[in-house]
Steps between C-alpha positions, in 0.01 A plus 500: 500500500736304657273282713366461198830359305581274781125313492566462119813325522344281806261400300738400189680291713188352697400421112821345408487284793109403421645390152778285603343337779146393310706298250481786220878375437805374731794657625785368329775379707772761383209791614392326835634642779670780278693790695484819339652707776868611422478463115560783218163403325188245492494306175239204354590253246158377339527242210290210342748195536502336188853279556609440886829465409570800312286729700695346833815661344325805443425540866840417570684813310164693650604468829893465463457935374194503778760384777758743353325781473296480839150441327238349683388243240115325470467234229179426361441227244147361341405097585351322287548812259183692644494816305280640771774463779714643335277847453411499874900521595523745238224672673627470834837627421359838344283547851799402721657797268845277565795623287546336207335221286677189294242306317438213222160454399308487185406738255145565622281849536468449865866485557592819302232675642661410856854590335348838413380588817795370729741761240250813546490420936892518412609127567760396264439212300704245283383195318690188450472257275193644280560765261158712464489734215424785727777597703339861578495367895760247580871413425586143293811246627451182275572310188401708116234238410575605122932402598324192613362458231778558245748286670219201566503510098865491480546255706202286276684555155806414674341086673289445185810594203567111473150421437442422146184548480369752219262651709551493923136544682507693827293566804565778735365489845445882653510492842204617725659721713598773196331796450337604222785741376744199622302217269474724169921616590613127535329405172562808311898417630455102399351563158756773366808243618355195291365687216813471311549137531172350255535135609322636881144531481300610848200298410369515822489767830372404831415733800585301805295413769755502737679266679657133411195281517298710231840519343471140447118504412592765229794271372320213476239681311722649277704172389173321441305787307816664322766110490673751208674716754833451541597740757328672778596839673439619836543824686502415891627171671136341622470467107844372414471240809126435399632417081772332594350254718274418249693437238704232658158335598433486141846411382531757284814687615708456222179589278406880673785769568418704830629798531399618857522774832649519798729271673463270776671156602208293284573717188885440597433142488269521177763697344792247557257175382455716159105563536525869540745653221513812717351758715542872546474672838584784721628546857237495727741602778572823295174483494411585850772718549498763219095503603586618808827765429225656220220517770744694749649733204131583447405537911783709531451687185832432338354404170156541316347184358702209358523243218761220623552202258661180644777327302356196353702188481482245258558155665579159359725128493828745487415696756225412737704385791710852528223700462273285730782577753512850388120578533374260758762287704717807577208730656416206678827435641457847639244508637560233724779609636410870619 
């Protein structure tokens, strides 16, 4: 029986090095050459990188609690956002039978079936970023899409109320990357904000495609099909970046309101030249590190499964240089200097 163990796990790793070394996927740079002897526990990050930026900062309160705590780390992201590499680390991290699992990925069958059976071999999981409406097998750290939502139509009334126009037309971009549950929250959170205020009308909704380019393709469709809209709404940063740029290539800034997501140094500068009214966003950072602190409360049995909502922040011309210091200069700041 034990010969018998030992062949098995052979062979798991014989497999694991078959996969990486045929070009099934690459060994990312924070995994290569990783060290696992002398830590607490083994733990994967596994997302679909959506924004660089934001997702860098993830990584960076990640491994700030991973250095703390004396976790081996292994971070995983998808190129070119290729669903299927993302399953096979999913799959390789419920073989290895590692620790723990922090993931980001979409709201698809094969994913929660993989969720499912990583919980019942007894791996702890917690999802970032993507709110699925079953939560029978995982724990949550991320934004409430229907919050989003609410304060994304506050923050609308609020940069159209000296329009004088009778009737304001909007389009709402829905970015790619939300689940299901996640989509229907935001809107159902957007809608219930703006339904008191009769002059807002959303005339038209949008599921992204993901990413700034087809961010511009959609915009340009939409101002040349729908030239009534007079403000356009967008739930993740590739959008915002994606409308914005093409509404000063049309000349229509002072035309189309944008209300927008996340926060970077171009929506900083689109902010201060008036073509973004504002933006709301979290703290990636926070991000990262709650992730982590609910994945060891749930390795170490301290807690049973967990809903943690990030504080969203709305951003605009009165604020955007503190709390781009706040959310993004600050962490960086940090970082370089441990």
């Amino acid at each position: 029986m034990k010969g018998k163990t030992i062949f098995l796990i052979a062979m798991v790793v014989i497999i694991y090095a078959i996969y990486w070394a045929f070009g099934f996927g690459e060994i990312p740079e924070s995994s290569a050459g990783l060290s696992l002897a002398n830590h607490r526990y083994h733990c994967m990050i596994i997302t679909r990188v959506t924004d660089e930026a934001y997702w860098e900062h993830v990584f960076s309160g990640v491994k700030a609690v991973a250095a703390q705590e004396n976790v081996a780390l292994e971070c995983y992201d998808s190129r070119f956002r290729n669903i299927k590499e993302l399953e096979r680390y999913l799959e390789m991290a419920i073989l290895s039978r590692i620790d723990g699992i922090l993931l980001s990925v979409p709201n698809e069958p094969g994913f929660l079936s993989l969720i499912k059976e990583a919980a019942e071999k007894g791996i702890p999981v917690v999802a970032l970023v993507n709110e699925f409406e079953n939560k029978d097998y995982h724990s949550f750290i991320g934004i409430n899409a229907y919050e989003l939502g609410s304060k994304t139509g506050k923050a609308l009334i609020d940069a159209t109320s000296h329009l004088i126009s009778p009737q304001i037309q909007v389009a709402v971009l829905v970015t790619a990357s939300f689940s299901d549950y996640s989509y229907t929250q935001y809107l159902n959170g957007l809608e219930s904000a703006i339904e008191s205020n009769s002059r807002l009308n959303l005339d038209l909704i949008i599921r992204s495609k993901g990413g700034s380019i087809s961010a511009e393709e959609q915009t340009q469709t939409i101002l040349k099909n729908y030239p009534q809209i007079q403000a356009i709404v967008c739930s993740d940063v590739s959008d915002t970046l994606g409308v914005a740029k093409v509404v000063v290539d049309l000349n229509r800034v002072s035309q189309v309101t944008i209300i927008g997501s996340g926060l970077n140094s171009e929506i900083v500068r689109y902010i201060k030249r008036n073509v973004i009214s504002g933006v709301l966003t979290d703290d990636p950072y926070e991000l990262g590190t709650q992730g982590l602190l609910a994945l060891l409360r749930l390795i170490e049995g301290h807690s049973q499964k967990e809903n943690y909502y990030l504080p969203i922040f709305m951003v605009n011309s009165t604020n955007v240089d503190e709390m781009f210091s706040k959310l993004i200069m600050e962490e960086r700041a940090g970082e370089e200097g441990e």
